[in-house]
C-alpha positions in Angstrom: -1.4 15.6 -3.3 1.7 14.0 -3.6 4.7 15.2 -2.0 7.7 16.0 -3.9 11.5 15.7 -2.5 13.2 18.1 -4.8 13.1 20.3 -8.1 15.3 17.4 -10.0 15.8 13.4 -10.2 19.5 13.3 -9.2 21.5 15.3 -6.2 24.3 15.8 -8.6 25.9 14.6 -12.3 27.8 12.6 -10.6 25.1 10.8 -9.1 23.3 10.2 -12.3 26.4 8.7 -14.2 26.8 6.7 -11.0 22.5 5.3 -11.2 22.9 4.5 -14.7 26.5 2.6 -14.4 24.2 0.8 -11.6 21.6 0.4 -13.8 24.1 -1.1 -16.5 25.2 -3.6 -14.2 22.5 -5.1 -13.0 21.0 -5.4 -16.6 23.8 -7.4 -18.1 24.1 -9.8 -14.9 20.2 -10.4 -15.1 20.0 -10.5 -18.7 23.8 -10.2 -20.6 24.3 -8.5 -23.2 21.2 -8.7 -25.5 21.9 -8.5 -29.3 18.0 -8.7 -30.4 14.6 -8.4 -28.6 14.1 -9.2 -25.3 11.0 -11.3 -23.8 8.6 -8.5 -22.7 7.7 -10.8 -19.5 11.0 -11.4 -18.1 11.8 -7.6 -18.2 8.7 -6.8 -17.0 10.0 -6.7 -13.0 13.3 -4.9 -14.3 11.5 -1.9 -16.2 9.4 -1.6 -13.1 11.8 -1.0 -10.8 13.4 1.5 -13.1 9.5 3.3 -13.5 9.1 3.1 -9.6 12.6 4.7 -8.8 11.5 7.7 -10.8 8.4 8.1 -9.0 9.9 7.4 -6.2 12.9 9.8 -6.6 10.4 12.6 -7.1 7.7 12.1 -4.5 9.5 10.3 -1.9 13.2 10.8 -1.7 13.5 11.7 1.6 11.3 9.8 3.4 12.2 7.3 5.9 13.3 3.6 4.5 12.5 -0.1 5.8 13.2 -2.8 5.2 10.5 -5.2 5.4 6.7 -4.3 5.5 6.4 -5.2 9.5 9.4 -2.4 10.0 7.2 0.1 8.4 3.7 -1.4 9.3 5.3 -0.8 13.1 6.5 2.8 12.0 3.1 4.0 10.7 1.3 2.7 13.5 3.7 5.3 15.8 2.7 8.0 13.6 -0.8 7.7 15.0 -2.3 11.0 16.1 -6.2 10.8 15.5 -8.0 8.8 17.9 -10.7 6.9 16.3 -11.3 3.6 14.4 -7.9 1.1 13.8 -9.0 -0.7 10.3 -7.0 -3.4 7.9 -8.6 -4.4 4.7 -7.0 -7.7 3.4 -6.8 -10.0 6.8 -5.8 -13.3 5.3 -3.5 -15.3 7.6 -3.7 -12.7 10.4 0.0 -11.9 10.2 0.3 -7.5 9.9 -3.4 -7.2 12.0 -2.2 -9.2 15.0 1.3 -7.0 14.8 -1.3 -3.8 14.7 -3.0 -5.8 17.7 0.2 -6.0 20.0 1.5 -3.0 19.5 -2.3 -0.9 20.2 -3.3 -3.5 22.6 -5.5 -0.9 24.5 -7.7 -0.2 20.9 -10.1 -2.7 19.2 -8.5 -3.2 15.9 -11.3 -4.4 12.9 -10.8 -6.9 10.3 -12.6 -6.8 6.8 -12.1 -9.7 4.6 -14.2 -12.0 2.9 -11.8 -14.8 3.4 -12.8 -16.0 -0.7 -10.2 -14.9 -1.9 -9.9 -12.0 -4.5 -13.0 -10.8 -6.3 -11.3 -10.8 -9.5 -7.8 -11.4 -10.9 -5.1 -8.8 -10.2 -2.0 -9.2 -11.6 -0.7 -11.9 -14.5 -1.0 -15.4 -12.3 -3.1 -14.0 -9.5 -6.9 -14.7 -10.6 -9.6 -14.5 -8.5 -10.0 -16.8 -5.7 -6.6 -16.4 -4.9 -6.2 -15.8 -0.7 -9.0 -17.9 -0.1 -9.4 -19.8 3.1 -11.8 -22.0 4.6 -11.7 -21.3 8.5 -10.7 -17.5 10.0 -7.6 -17.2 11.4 -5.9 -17.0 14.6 -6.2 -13.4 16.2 -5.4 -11.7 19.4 -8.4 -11.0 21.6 -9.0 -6.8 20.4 -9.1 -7.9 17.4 -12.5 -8.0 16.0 -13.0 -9.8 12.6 -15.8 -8.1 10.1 -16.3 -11.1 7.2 -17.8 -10.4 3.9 -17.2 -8.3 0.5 -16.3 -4.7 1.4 -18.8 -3.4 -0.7 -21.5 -5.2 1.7 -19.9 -4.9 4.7 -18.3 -1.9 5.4 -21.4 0.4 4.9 -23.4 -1.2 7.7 -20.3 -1.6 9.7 -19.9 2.3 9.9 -23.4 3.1 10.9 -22.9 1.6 14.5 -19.4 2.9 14.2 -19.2 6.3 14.8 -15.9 8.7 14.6 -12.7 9.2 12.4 -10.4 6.9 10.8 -7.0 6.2 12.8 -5.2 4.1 11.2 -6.1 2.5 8.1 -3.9 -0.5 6.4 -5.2 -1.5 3.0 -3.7 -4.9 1.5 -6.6 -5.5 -0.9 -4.5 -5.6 -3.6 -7.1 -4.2 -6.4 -8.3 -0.7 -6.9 -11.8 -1.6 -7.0 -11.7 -2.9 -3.7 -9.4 0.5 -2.5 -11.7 2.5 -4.4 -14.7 0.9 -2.5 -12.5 1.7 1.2 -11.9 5.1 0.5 -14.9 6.1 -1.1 -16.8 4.5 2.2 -14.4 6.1 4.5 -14.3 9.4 3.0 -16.0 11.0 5.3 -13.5 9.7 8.1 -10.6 10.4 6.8 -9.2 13.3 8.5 -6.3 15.8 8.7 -3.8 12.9 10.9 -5.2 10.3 9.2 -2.4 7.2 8.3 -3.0 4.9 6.0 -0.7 2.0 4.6 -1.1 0.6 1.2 0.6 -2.6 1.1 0.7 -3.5 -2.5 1.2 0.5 -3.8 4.2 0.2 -6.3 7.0 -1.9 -7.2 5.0 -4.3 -9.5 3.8 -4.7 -12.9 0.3 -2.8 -13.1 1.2 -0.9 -9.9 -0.5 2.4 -11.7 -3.7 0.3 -12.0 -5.0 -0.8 -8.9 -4.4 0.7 -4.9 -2.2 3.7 -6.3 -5.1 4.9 -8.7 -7.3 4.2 -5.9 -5.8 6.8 -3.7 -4.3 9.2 -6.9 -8.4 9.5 -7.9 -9.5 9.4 -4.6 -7.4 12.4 -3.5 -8.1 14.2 -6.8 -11.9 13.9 -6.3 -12.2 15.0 -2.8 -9.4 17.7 -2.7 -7.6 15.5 -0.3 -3.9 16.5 0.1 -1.2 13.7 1.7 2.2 13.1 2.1 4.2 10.3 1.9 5.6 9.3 5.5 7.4 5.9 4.5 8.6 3.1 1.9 10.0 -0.5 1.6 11.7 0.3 -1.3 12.7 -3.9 -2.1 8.9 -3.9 -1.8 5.5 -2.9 -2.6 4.8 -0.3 1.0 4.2 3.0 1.9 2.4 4.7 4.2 1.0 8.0 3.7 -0.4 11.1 6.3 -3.6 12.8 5.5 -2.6 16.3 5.2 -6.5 18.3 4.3 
């Protein structure tokens, strides 16, 4: 269930004139002042940052800040307090996983990717293919690589895989393959459990993909969460499994 930081959008008056002067200015130095319509697509970032700050404002306005995604990849994994299964959906070049790696260097940390590429297209410009590579990347030595679709390998991964999920860092991108992750994992996601959602808001068609994902997958299973952390100049946050 998602967590919410107050009973209104804005500490004060004040603070409201004060968003929307903000807001003002950094309309007219993106666009100037417009006189007729504006071109949906070049707006489309703006008007989603104005979306995600509401959302934000009334689901995560106290939580902790970061500024890049390793800051709050690093956080999360300190939030740990389940012992079981350290899992990142969405390996590509290695980068986040091998930071997981370093920082749990006692745990086995587990890979899934395909290394196609997406499944299907995500957003505008991103099709499918896209993240492709044709030989696995560099990773440190407890880290253990799991290649193939999600939907074909985490099943049989989990049979000879016993106990609850950790830590769980999804950068899949689409909600068909977060739907797949949490829908396989449900049963192993537990009251502790962390998991990061690296592509969750802050982009056209965030509603559509790993933040419906989790929004039906809590809803579904009764699962309640709370939001732990952000990169608001981003697309992260983390959240704790609550019940």
């Amino acid at each position: 269930m998602d967590n919410h930081g107050g009973s209104g959008l804005f500490p004060s008056a004040e603070a409201e004139a004060i968003f929307y002067h903000q807001v003002k200015l950094s309309h007219d130095k993106i666009f100037g002042t417009v006189g007729g319509p504006y071109n949906i697509d070049s707006v489309a970032y703006f008007a989603t940052a104005i979306e995600c700050f509401y959302y934000v404002q009334q689901h995560m306005r106290n939580r902790p800040r970061f500024a890049s995604r390793e800051e709050l990849l690093k956080f999360a994994l300190d939030q740990i307090e389940v012992d079981g299964l350290v899992l990142e959906f969405g390996v590509y070049s290695g980068h986040t996983i091998n930071i997981t790696a370093e920082k749990l260097h006692n745990k086995v940390i587990y890979g899934f990717d395909s290394f196609k590429g997406l499944p299907e297209d995500w957003t505008p410009g991103i099709k499918a293919g896209t993240f492709a590579r044709e030989d696995l990347p560099a990773v440190r030595e407890n880290v253990q690589l799991v290649v193939g679709w999600f939907d074909q390998s985490l099943r049989p991964f989990l049979a000879s895989h016993p106990g609850k999920a950790s830590f769980i860092h999804v950068d899949c991108d689409l909600y068909s393959s977060t739907k797949t992750i949490l829908t396989e994992l449900r049963d192993r996601i537990v009251p502790g459990t962390v998991i990061l959602f690296d592509d969750y808001f802050n982009y056209p068609d965030w509603k559509r993909h790993e933040h419906l994902a989790l929004q039906e997958f809590a809803a579904q299973n009764d699962v309640k969460y709370e939001y732990i952390g952000l990169v608001p100049a981003f697309e992260q946050a983390a959240i704790r499994i609550l019940g």
